[in-house]
N, C-alpha and C positions, 0 to 999 in steps of 0.2 A: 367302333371299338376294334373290331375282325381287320379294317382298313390302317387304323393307327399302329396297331401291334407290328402290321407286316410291313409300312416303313419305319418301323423303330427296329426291325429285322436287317431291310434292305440297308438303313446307314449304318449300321453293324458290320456286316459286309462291307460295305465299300469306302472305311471308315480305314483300310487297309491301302486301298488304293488313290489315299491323297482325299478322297470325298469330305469335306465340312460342313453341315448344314448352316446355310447361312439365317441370322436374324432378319424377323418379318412381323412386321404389324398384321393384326388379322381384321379383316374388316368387321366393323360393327354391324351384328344384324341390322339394324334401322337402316343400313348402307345399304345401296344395290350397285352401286359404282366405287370404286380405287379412290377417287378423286371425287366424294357428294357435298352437299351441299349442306348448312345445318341455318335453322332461324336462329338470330340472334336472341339469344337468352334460353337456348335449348341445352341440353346438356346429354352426354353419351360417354360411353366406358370404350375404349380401346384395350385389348388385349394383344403383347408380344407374344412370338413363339418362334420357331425357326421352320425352315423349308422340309420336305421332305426331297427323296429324290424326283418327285415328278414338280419338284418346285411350289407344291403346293402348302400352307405357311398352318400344318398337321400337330408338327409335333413342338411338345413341352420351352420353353422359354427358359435360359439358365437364371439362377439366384440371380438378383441384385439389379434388376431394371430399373434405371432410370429414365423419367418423363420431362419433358420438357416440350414449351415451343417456340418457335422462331420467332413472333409476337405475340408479346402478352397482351399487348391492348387488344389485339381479336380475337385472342382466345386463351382460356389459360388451363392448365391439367395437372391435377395432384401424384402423389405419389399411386393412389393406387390406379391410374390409369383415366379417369373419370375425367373429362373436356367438357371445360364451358364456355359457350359461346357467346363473348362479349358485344360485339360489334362489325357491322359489315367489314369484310377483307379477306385477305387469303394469308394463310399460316401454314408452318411446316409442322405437325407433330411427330417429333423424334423420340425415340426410346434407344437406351444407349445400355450396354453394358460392361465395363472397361472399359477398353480403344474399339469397340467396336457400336457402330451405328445403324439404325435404318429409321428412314420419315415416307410421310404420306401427307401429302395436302389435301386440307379442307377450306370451304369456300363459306365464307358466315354472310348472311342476305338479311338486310331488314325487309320481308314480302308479308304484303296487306290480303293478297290474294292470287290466283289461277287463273289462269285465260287459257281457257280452251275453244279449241276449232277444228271441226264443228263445234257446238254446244244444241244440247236439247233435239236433236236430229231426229229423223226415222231410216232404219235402215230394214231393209227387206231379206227375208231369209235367203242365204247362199251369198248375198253380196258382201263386197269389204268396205271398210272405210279407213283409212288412216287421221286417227288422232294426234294431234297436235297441240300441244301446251306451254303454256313460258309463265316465268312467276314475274310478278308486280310488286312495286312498290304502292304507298298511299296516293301518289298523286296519278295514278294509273300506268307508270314507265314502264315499259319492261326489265327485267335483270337478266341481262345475257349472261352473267355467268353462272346463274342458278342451276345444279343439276337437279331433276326430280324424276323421282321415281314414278312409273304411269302400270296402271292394274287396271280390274273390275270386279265388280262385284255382282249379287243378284238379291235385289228384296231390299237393299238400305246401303248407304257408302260403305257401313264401317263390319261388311258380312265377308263371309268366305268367299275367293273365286270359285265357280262353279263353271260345268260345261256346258251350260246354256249357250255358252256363247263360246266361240273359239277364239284364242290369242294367234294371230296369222305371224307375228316376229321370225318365223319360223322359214318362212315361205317367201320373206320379200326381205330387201336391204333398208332397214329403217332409220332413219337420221337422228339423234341425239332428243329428247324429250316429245318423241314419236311412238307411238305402237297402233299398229294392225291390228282391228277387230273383222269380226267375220261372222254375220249371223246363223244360230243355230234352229234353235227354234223361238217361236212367237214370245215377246216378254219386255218389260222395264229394266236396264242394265244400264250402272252406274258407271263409269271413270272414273278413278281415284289417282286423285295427282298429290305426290308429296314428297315432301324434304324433312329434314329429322328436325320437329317441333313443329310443324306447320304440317294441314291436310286441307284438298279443296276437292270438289267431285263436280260432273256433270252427269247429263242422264242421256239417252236413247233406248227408241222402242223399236223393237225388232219386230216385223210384222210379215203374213205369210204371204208367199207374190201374188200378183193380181191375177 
């Protein structure tokens, strides 16, 4: 709220010297990427609003947004912002207000499943591993263009991250549907890979060195 106020201050200010916040789609929680992935027959709310000055997409959205998108056969989105995912493809969702534009694409996957690698591993405390994931279709394919989200968990897929284990993303240059793990202490720790309507997990046991 303390953060929203003070650029609703700042483009006050510089609302003088030519500054206009521009129109921005904000991404959907279930997003972790600009550009994710959704399963086909998922559905997800997209919210407009405009920039602040650090470019970040903060404040309020004018009256009168329109939705829209580039194909409706792969996706379609009503007026209140709400997208559903018909059919594998890629689509632009646009919110328009006047003459004025902005989109963000989404990637629709028919995915049966997760492939992970490792899978089912042991990793020894202090050491790393980088995880690896790509989503599948039925007939086993991979879908190169699926983005998914990669986490973990402690005690069941679907629990809170915890610091048993440390996320290394921090520490190393990671490739697209990769993340760093790095064990903490002794324990069973999940990977949760997912795309918005689809979740798949693997496991590893963290164990103490020999």
């Amino acid at each position: 709220m303390t953060r929203t106020l003070a650029a609703v201050c700042a483009v006050s200010l510089l609302a003088g010297c030519g500054f206009r916040p521009a129109l921005c789609i904000r991404t959907p929680s279930d997003f972790g990427y600009p550009t994710a992935s959704m399963a086909a027959g998922a559905s997800v709310r997209f919210v407009a609003g405009r920039q602040d000055f650090l470019h970040e997409c903060d404040l309020e959205a004018p009256r009168g947004v329109r939705w829209s998108t580039s194909d409706s056969s792969v996706a379609t989105i009503d007026r209140h912002g709400m997208l559903r995912a018909l059919a594998p493809g890629r689509t632009d969702v646009v919110a328009r207000v006047r003459w004025v534009e902005t989109r963000t694409t989404v990637t629709v996957v028919q995915v049966s499943a997760i492939r992970f690698s490792p899978t089912d591993t042991t990793l020894r405390m202090s050491d790393s591993v980088l995880i690896r994931a790509v989503a599948v279709d039925a007939g086993g394919a991979a879908i190169p263009d699926a983005v998914l989200h990669l986490g973990f968990s402690i005690g069941a897929p679907s629990s809170a991250d915890s610091g048993r284990v440390m996320v290394a993303n921090g520490d190393r240059r990671v490739e697209p549907n990769g993340l760093w793990l790095r064990g903490v202490v002794p324990g069973r720790v999940y990977v949760v890979g997912d795309l918005v309507g689809f979740r798949d997990s693997t496991s590893l046991h963290v164990t103490e060195p020999e």
